[in-house]
C-alpha positions as CSV (number, residue, x, y, z in Angstrom):
1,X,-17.9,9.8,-20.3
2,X,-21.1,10.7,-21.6
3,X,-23.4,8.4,-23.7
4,X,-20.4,6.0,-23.7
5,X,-20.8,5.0,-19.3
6,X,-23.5,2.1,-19.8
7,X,-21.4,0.6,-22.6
8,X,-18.2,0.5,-20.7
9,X,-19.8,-1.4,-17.7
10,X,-22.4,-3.0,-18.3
11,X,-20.1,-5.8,-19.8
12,X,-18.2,-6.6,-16.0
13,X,-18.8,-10.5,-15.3
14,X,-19.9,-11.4,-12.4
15,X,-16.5,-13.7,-11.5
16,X,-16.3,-15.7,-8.3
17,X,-14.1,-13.0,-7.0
18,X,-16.4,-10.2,-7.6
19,X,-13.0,-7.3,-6.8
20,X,-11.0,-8.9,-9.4
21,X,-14.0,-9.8,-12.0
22,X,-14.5,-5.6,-11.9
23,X,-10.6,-4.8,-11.9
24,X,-9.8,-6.9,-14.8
25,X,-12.8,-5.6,-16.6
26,X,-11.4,-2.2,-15.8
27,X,-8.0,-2.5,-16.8
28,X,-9.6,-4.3,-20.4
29,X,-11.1,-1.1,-20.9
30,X,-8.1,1.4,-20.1
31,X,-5.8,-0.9,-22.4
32,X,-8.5,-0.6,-25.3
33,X,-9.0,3.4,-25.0
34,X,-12.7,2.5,-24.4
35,X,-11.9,4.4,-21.2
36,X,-9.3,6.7,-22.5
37,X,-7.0,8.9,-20.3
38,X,-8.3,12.0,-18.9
39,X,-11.8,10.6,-18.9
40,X,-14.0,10.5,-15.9
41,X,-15.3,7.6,-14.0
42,X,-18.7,7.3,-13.5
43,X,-19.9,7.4,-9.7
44,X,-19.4,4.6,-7.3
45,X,-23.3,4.4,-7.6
46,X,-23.6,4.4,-11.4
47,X,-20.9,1.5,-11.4
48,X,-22.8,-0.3,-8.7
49,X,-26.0,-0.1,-10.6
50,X,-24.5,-0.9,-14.0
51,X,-23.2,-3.8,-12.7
52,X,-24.8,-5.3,-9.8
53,X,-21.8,-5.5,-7.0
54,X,-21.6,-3.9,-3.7
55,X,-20.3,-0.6,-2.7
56,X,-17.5,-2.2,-1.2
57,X,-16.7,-4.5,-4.3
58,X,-16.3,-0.9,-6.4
59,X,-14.4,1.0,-3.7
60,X,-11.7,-2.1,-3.4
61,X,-11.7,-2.2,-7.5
62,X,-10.9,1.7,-7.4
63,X,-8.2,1.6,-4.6
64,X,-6.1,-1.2,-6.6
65,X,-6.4,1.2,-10.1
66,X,-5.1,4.0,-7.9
67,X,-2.1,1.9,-6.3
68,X,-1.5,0.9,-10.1
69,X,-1.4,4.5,-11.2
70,X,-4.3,3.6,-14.0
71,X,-6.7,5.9,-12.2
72,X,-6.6,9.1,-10.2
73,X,-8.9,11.1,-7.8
74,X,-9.6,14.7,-7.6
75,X,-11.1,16.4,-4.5
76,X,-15.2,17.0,-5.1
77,X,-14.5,15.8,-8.6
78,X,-14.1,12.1,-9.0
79,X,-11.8,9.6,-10.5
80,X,-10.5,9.6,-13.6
81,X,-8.3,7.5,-16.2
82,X,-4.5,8.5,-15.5
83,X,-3.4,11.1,-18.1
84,X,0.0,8.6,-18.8
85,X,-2.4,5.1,-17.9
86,X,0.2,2.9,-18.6
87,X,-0.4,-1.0,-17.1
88,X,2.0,-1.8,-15.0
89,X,4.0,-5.1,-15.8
90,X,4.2,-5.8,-12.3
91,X,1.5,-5.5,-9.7
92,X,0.7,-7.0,-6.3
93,X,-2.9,-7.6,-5.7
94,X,-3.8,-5.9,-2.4
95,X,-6.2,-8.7,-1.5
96,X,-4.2,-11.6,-2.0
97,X,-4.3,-14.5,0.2
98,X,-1.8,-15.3,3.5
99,X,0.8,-17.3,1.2
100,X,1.0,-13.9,-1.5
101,X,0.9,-11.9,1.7
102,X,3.9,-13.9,2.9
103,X,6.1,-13.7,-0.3
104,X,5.7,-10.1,-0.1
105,X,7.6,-9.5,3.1
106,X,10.0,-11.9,1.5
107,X,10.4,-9.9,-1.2
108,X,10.9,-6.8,1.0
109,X,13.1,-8.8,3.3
110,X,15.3,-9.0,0.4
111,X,15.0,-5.0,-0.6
112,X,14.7,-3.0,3.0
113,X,17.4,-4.6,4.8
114,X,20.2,-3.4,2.0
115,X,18.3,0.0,2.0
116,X,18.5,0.4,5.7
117,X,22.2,-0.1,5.6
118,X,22.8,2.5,2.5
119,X,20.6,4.9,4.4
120,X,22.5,4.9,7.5
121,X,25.3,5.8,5.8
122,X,23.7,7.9,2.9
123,X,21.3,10.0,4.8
124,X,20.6,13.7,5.8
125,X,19.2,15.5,8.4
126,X,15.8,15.9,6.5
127,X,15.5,12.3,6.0
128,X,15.9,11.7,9.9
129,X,13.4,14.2,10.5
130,X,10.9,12.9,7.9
131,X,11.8,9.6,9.5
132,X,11.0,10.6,12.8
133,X,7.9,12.1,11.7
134,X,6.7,8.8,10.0
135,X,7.3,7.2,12.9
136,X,5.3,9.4,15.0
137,X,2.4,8.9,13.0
138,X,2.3,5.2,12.9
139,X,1.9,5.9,16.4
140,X,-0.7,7.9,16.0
141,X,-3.0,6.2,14.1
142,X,-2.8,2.6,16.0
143,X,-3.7,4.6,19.2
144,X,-6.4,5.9,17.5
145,X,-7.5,2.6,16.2
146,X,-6.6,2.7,12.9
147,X,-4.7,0.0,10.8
148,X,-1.8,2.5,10.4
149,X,-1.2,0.3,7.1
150,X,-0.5,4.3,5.2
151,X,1.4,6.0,7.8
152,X,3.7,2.4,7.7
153,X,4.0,2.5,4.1
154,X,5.2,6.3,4.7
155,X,8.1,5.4,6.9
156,X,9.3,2.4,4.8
157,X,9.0,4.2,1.7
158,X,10.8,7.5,3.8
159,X,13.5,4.8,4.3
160,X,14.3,3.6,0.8
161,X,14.6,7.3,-0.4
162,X,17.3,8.1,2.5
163,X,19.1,4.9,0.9
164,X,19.7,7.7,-2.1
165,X,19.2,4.8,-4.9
166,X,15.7,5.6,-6.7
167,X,15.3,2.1,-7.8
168,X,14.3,0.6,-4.0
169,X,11.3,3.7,-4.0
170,X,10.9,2.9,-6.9
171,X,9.9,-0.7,-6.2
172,X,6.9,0.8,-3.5
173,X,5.9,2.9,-5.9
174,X,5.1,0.4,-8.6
175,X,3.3,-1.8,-6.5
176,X,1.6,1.2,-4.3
177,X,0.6,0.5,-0.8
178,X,-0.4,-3.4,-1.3
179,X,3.1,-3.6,-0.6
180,X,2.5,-3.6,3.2
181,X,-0.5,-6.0,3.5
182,X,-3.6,-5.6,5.4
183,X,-3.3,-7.4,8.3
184,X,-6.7,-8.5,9.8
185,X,-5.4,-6.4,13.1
186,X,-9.2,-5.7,14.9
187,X,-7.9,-2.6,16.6
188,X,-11.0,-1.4,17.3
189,X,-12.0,-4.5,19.4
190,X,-8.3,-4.4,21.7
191,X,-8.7,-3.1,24.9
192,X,-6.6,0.4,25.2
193,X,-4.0,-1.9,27.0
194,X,-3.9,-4.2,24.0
195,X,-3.7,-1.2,21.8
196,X,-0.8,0.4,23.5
197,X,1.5,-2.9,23.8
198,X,0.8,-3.2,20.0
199,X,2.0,0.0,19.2
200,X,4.6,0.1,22.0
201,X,6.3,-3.2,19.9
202,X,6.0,-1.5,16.8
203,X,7.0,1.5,17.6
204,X,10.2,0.3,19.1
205,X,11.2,-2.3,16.2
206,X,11.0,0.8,14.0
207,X,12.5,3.6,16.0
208,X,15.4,0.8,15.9
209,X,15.7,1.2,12.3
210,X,15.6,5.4,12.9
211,X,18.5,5.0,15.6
212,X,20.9,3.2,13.6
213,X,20.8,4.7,10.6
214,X,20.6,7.9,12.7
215,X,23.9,7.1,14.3
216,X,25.8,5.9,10.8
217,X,25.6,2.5,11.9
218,X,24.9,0.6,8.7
219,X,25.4,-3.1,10.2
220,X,22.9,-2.4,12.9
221,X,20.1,-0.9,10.7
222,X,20.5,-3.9,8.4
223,X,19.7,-5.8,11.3
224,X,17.3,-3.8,12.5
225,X,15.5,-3.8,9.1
226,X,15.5,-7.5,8.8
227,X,14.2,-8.1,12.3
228,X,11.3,-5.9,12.1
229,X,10.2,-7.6,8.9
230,X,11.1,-11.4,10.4
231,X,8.6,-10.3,13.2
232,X,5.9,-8.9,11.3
233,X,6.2,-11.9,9.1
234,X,5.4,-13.9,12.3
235,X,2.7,-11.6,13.3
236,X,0.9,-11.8,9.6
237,X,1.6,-15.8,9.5
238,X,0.1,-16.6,13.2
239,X,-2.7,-14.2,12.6
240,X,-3.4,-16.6,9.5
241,X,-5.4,-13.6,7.7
């Protein structure tokens, strides 16, 4: 960016919600060509000095441009405007309150379950292995005491392209991964116990999904569908966020 970098950020308000003040500020500058495509970022620590947020407040600012597609990363290198950083006219903020948070599983109650069904009767055998795969790393990375809030959006999205209609992908990949909201889930303070009935629950709503449309059954993996998102519904709205 060159001589350009102060003059780019040191205009970011300081909004009440410091993650959106920096995003909108951001996304201003891409739709001007003040940041143009190709260009580099600067540093988390040049945009942290430049304009007096946290670490945290950048990183979170970053991670929604990314799920936009307005900014990519490269390895050692940094981020940079998005060769074809087009806005997107429709966007889900990945920190939005418990009532947003809500709507959204709406929204994918409305999508997944008619997927589910296509895909059970639409699907290969690489789609049941890649679902079975997904699956395995949710797994994976609860017991390990992560979030697993990737490795879900994985298997859902791994679902919607065995439904063989590019438009319900399509939908997760507008949106990126604020389509599976970030529950408040403390993993790292359950007991392994804790851990392991969590995952045990999860694991068996989805592998519910994998069995029906693995057997052709497109009735049963509509219902399947639909009760795993009821019950994560009723997880997200009694852990209140």
């Amino acid at each position: 960016m060159g001589g350009r970098r102060p003059a780019v950020f040191d205009r970011i308000e300081q909004a009440p919600n410091l993650t959106a003040g920096l995003i909108d500020t951001l996304v201003s500058q891409i739709e001007s060509g003040e940041l143009a495509p190709g260009q580099r970022l600067p540093t988390e620590q040049a945009i942290v000095t430049a304009t007096g947020v946290s670490r945290t407040v950048v990183r979170e600012a970053l991670a929604s441009l990314r799920a936009r597609g307005l900014i990519t990363t490269r390895q050692g290198l940094g981020a940079f405007v998005a060769e074809s950083a087009t806005p997107r006219s429709f966007s889900i903020d990945s920190k939005a309150g418990l009532a947003d948070a809500l709507r959204i599983y709406e929204l994918r109650l409305g999508i997944e379950a008619e997927a589910a069904s296509l895909a059970a009767v639409r699907r290969t055998e690489e789609d049941l292995s890649r679902l079975r795969a997904a699956l395995a790393a949710i797994s994976d990375a609860i017991l390990a005491s992560r979030s697993g809030a990737e490795e879900d959006f994985t298997f859902h999205r791994t679902m919607l392209l065995a439904a063989d209609n590019p438009y319900f992908s399509r939908v997760f990949d507008v949106v990126g991964s604020a389509i599976i909201p970030q529950r408040r889930l403390r993993l790292d303070e359950m007991s392994d116990r804790e851990r392991e009935l969590y995952m045990r629950r999860l694991h068996g709503e989805h592998e519910s999904i994998v069995t029906a449309i693995a057997r052709g059954d497109a009735s049963a993996a509509r219902l399947a569908a639909r009760s795993h998102l009821r019950k994560s519904y009723a997880r997200l709205q009694k852990l209140g966020l």
